[in-house]
N, C-alpha and C positions, 0 to 999 in steps of 0.2 A: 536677324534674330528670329528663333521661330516661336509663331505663337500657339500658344498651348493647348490641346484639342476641349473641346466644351462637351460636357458629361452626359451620355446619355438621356439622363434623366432632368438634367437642365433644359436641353434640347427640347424634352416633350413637354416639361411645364411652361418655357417659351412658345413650341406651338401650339398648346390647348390654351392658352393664355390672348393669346392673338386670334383662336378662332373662336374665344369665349368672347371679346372687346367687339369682335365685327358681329358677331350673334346676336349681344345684346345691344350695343351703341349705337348700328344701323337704325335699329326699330326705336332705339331711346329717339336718337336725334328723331325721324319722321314722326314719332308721337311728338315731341316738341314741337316742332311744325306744324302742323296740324290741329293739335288742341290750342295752342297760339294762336292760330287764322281761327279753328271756331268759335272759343272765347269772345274773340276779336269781334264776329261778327257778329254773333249775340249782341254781344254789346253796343253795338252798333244798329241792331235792329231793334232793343229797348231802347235806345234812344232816339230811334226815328218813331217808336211807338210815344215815348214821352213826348217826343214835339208836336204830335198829333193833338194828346189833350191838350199842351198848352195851346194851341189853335182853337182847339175847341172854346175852354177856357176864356181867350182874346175874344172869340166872337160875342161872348156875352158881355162884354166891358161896357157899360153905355155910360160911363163918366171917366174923362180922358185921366185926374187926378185918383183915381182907385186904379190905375190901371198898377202903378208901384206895389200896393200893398196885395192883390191878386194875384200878383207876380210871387212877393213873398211868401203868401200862405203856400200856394201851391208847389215852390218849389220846397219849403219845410215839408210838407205832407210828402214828396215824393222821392225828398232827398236827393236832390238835382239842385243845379244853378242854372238857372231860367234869365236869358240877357233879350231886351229889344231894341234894335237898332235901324236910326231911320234910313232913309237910300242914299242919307250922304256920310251916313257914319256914325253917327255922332248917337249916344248910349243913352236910350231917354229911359228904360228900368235894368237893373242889376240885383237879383236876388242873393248875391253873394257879395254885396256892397253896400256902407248905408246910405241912405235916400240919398244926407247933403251933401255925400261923394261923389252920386254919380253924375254931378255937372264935370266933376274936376277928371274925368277919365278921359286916355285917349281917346282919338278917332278910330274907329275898329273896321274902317272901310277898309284898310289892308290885310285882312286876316283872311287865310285862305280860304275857309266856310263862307264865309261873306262875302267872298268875290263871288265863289262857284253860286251861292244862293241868288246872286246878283243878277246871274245868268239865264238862271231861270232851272238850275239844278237842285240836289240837297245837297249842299256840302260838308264835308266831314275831315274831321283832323282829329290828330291825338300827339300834345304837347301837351309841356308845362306849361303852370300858369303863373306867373309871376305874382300874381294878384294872391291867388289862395294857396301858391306855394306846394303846389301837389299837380301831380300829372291829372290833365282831363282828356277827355274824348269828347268832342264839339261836334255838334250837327246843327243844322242853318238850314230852312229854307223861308222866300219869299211871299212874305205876307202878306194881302190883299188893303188891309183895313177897313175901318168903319166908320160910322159919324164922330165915335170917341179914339179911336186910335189909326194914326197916319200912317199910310203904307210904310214898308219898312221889311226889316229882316227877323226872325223869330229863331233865336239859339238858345238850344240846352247842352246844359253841361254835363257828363257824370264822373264822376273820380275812379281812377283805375286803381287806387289800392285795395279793394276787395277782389278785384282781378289778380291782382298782380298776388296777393295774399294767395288765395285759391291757387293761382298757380305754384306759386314756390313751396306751398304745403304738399302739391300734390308730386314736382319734383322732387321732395326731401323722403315721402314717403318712397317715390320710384327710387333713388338715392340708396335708401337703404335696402331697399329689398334687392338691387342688384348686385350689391355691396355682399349681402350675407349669401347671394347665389354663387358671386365668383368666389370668396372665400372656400365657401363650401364645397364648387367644383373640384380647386386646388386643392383642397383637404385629399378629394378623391383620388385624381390623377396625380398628387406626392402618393399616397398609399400603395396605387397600382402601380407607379413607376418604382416605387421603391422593391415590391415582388419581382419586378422585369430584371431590374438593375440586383436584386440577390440570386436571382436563376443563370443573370450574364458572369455576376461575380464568382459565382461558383464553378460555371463553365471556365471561365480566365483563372482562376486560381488552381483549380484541376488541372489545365493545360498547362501551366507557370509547374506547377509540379511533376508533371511529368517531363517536360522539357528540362527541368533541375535533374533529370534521375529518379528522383523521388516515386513513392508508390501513389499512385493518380486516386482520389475520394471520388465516390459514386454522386452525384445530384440526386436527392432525395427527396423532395418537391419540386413542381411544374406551378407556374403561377397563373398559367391559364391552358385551357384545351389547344390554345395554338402553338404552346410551348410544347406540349409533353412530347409530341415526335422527335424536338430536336432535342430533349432529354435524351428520350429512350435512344435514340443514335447516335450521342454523346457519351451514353454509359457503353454501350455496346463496341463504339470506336475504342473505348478506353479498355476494356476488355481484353480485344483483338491487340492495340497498341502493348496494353501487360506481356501478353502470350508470346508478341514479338521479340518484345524489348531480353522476355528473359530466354529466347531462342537466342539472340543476339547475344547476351550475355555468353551465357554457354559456349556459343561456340568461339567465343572471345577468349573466354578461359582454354578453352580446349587449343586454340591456335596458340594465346601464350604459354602455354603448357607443354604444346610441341616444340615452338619455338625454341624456348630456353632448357629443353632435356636434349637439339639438336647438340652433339659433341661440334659441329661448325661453327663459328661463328658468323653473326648474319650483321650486319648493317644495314638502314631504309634510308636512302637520300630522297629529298624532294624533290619538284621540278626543275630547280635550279642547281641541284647538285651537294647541296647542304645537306650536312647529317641530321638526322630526324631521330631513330634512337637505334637499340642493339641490344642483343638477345643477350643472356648472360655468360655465353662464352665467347661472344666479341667485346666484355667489358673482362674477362679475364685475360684475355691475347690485349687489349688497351686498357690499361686502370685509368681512371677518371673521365671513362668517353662520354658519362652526362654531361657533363662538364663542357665538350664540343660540340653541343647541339645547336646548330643553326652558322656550322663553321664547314670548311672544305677540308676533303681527306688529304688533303695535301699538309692541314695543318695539325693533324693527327698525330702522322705517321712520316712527316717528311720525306715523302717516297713522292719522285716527279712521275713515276713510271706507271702509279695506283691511281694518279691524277690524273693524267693522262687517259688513260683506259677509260675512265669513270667520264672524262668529259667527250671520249670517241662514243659511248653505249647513251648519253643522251642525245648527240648528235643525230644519232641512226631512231634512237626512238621521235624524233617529230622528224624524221623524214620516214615512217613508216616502219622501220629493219627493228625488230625487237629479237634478233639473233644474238645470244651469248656470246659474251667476249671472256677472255681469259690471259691473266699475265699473272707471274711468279713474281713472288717478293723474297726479303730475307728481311726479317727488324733486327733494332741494333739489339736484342735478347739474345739475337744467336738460331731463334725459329724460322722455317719457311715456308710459305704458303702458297698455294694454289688459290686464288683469286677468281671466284667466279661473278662478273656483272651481267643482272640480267636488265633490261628495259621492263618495265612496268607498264600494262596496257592497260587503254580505258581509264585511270582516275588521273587527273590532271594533277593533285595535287603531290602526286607521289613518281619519284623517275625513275630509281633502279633500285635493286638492293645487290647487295656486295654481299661472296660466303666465300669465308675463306676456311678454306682446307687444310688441315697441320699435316705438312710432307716432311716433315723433320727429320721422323722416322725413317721415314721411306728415303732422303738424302742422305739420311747416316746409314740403313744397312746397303743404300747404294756404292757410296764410301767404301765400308766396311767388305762389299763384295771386291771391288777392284783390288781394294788395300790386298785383299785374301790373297788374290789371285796376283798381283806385285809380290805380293812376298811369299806365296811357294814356291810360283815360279822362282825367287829370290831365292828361298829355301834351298830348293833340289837341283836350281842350275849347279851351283858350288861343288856339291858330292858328284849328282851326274858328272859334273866336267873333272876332278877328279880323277873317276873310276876311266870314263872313256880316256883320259890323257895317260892313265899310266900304262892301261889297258894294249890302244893303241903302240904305247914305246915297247912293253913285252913282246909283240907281235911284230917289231921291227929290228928285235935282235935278232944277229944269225947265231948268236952264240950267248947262254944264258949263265953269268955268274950269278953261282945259288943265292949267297949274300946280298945283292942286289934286288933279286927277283924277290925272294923273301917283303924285303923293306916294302916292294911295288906294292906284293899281294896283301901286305900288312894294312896300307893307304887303302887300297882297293875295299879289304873288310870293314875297316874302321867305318868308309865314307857310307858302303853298304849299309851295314848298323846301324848309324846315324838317320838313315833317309828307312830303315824297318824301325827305328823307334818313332819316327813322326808318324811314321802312316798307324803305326798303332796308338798314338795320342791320339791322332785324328780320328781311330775308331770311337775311341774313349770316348772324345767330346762330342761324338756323334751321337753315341749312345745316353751318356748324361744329357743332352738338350732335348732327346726324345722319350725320354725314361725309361728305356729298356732297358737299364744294368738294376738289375734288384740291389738293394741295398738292407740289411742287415744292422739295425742300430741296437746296439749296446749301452752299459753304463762303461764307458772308457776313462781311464786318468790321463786327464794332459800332460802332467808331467813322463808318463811312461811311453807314451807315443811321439813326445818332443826327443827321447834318448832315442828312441829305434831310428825316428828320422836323422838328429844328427850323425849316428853312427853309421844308418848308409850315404852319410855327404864322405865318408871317409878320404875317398881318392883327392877331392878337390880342396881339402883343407890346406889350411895354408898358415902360417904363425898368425893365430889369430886370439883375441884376447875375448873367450866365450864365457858369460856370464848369467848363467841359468838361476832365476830366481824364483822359479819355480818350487812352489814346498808339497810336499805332502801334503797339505791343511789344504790345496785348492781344491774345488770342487767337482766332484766326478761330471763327464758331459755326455751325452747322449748323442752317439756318432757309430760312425763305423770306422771299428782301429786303423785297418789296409788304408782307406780314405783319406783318416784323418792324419795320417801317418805321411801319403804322400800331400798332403798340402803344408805339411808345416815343411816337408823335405822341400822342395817346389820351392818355396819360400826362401830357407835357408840360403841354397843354392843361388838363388839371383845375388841373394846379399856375399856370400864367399866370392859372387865373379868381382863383384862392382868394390869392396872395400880394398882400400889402398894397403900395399904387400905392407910394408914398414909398422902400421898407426893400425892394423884394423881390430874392430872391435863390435861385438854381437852381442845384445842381452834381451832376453827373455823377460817377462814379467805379465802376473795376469790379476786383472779384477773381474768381480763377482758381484752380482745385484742379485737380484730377489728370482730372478727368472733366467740368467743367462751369466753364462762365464766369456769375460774378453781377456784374448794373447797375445799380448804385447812384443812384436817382434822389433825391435831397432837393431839398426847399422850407420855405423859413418862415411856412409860412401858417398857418391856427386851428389846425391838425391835425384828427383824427378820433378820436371818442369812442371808448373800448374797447370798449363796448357794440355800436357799430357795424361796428366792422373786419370782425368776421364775414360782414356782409352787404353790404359796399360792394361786390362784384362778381356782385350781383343784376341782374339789367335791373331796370332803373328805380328802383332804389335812390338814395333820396340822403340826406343826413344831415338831421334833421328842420329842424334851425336852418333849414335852408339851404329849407327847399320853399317858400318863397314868394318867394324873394331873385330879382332880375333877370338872374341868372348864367345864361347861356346852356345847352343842350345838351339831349342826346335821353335822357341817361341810361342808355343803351347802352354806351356804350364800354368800361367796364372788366369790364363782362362778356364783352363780345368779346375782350377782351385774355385773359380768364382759357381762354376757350374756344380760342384761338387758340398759346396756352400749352401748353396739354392736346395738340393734339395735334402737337405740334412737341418733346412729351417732356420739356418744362419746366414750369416754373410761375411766380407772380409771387403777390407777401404784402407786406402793409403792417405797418410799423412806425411806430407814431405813441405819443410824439413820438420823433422822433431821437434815437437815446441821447447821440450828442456833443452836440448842443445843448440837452437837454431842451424842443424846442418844434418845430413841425412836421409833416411826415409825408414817409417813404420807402417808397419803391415799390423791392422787388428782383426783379428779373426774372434768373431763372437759365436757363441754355439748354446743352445739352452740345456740347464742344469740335469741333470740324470732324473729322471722320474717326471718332468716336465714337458708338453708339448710346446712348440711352435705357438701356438692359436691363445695359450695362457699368457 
């Protein structure tokens, strides 16, 4: 258990307290001493001066029976106890006794004065007395005698309560006056200590505040000359510490600021590989990544292969290597990443961060390039082989029946035309994706460019059940005719290959909002897989069922429609199947109202 630190200012009243008790106690105690021993001997040297008179006194005694009451007088007059005792003891006057007692008193030969007097000393003691009941101080010496009084011991007595009075009066007064000195000192050194201990507290509570965040308070009084330095260098650190703190701010905001405007997303793993946090586009590539802070990217994103990396790039950082690592992912979303871990140098607490890269794009027009290039080459193998197969057989007759040759050269045009109408899509879509075909927008009627289109499906129509719900009352669109003309054709045309000879069926139908007109194109044909809808308005796209079927076309078209869409401020989206029939596919082509832009 620990014990709890003792308060500065505790501290100092403890030690001015201990060196106020030695300061003054030292010198108390040796005046005790002192005035005790000269009291003492005072007293002792009045009482060797009173046994002088009683000698004198004694000498004058010339009748052995006055010697009692000479004894009396003179110890009343001197206020003493005046005792004479012969050399074997025995108490022949007692001025503190009456007469007819003092047969009946001990022997006093044992009393230490009486020995030492005995001796040929003064003897001197200080005891109580049993007799008078009060401390005396005894002094003794040996008296010669005379015709009226027998050799013997001569002791006086004097009482140590006016001593002992004197003294304790004069400790009571010392008593108090040391009493109201330490009092008084304390008074002091709380007051001073309490200035110390507001100058500490302010210093501690500024620093408690700035260590919170908080804005640090200036110390405004010094409670002495030897404080103000460490004031003024306490205001002045606080200062500097502001000026830093909000440097550091700044450039906190300014890194999270770059941070989370990077389109990358970033990850910070610690040293042990735990996610720490991530920028706001690695919490849009992961939703809920607060939520894994202090967990491994493995439980993330359940990718062994992101794990992996992430535990080889701490590896190499405590062995020194803080070289870039890089590995491809793919999430279960369907996006792909480029994966950059880098090691973290210098902060211990920090081991890599991860940024990942959205190559998505770059996978799909990768994709998208092969797919191009599979399916012209797909495209133009067909016709080429073709034209060189019939090409080659006319060049191998010796002899040419016209009828025959005819049919060759018919195949031979036909495949030709086919492979000059793609390469002129292909310009088309060349040129819509780079905006070189000026376009020309008008107010057009949908209804009047939907007849121009059907009318040129003319050759491929087929018994088909056309249901044009299109009225007059729709609202004119802001297009260009030619354009709009070839994407409803474009359109039609898929639905005429793909609807069943017996059952098929095509209807029109359009809504109108406040800013745009949508046309509703439905057919009952297979429909198109989900999987596929994203990419039917590829060039050269076509549903896989379908790549070997005899169904005509360059597989351009509805990529031209989409590009043609784009820049006429609309668009066009497949819905397969039909929600009212569940079976199908619809083509809506939305376009804004005549008089309206795009941007309203």
């Amino acid at each position: 258990m620990t014990t709890p630190p003792i308060s500065l200012r505790l501290r100092l009243l403890l030690a001015f307290g201990v060196i106020l008790l030695l300061a003054l106690g030292v010198p108390a105690y040796h005046l005790r001493q002192n005035l005790g021993q000269t009291i003492e001997r005072e007293a002792r040297e009045g009482a060797l001066r009173d046994l002088q008179t009683v000698e004198w006194a004694l000498s004058g005694v010339t009748e052995r029976p006055a010697l009692g009451s000479v004894l009396r007088d003179l110890a009343a007059s001197m206020q003493i106890r005046i005792t004479y005792i012969t050399l074997d003891g025995a108490v022949l006057s007692d001025s503190g006794v009456a007469a007819q007692q003092v047969g009946l008193m001990e022997n006093h030969a044992g009393r230490p004065e009486v020995l030492q007097a005995l001796d040929g000393e003064i003897g001197t003691s200080l005891r109580y007395s049993d007799t008078l009941s009060q401390d005396l101080l005894y002094v003794a010496r040996r008296f010669g005698g005379n015709a009226a009084v027998p050799e013997g011991v001569v002791r006086v007595a004097r009482p140590q309560s006016q001593m002992r009075k004197t003294l304790d009066s004069l400790y009571g007064h010392t008593g108090w006056v040391y009493g109201f000195s330490i009092l008084l000192a304390f008074g002091l050194v709380s007051l001073m200590s309490r200035q110390v201990s507001r100058a500490i507290s302010s210093v501690a509570q500024a620093a408690a505040d700035i260590g919170q965040g908080g804005p640090g308070k200036r110390i405004r009084f010094s409670p002495s000359t030897e404080m103000t330095p460490l004031v003024n260098a306490f205001n002045n650190m606080l200062e500097r510490i502001e000026s830093n703190l909000q440097t550091i701010v700044k450039q906190k905001m300014e890194s999270e600021a770059v941070l989370n405007g990077m389109k990358a997303g970033l990850i910070v793993l610690d040293g042990r590989g735990n996610i720490l946090r991530g920028n706001y586009a690695a919490q849009e590539i992961f939703p809920g990544l607060s939520t894994f802070a202090g967990r491994k990217p493995m439980e993330l994103c359940l990718l062994q292969d992101l794990q992996d990396a992430c535990d080889a790039a701490l590896k190499k950082r405590k062995a020194g290597d803080f070289s870039q690592g890089n590995v491809v992912v793919a999430l279960q979303s369907g996006k792909s990443f480029d994966v950059s871990i880098v090691p973290i140098k210098g902060d211990a607490e920090l081991g890599a961060i991860m940024v990942f890269h959205d190559i998505t794009e770059i996978r799909r027009v990768e994709q998208i390039r092969r797919d191009f290039v599979a399916n012209v080459s797909h495209e133009l193998r067909t016709p080429l082989t073709s034209i060189k197969g019939y090409a080659e057989t006319l060049l191998g007759l010796d002899s040419y029946d016209p009828g025959q040759t005819r049919t060759f050269l018919e195949v031979i045009q036909r495949n030709a035309n086919h492979m000059n109408t793609m390469l002129d899509e292909l310009l088309q879509l060349s040129r819509l994706e780079h905006g070189k075909q000026r376009v020309d927008m008008v107010s057009v009627d949908p209804a009047s460019a939907l007849y121009s289109a059907w009318k040129s499906c003319h050759p491929l129509r087929k018994k088909v059940d056309f249901v044009n719900d299109l009225s007059q009352g729709t609202p004119a669109v802001r297009a260009n005719f030619e354009q709009l003309v070839q994407v409803f054709r474009n359109v039609l045309e898929n639905a005429l290959k793909y609807v069943p000879d017996e059952t098929a069926r095509i209807r029109v139908h359009a809504e109108s909002s406040g800013h745009g007109v949508s046309v509703f194109i439905d057919d009952n044909g297979p429909g198109i897989p989900a999987e596929d809808q994203s990419r039917i308005f590829e060039r050269f796209y076509r549903v896989e069922k379908d790549r070997n079927s005899a169904i005509g076309g360059t597989g351009l078209g509805l990529a031209i429609c989409r590009h043609i869409m784009v820049s006429h401020g609309g668009r066009i989206i497949v819905q397969s199947p039909v929600p009212e029939t569940g079976a199908g596919s619809r083509f809506i082509i939305t376009l804004p109202v005549a008089g309206r832009t795009s941007e309203e």
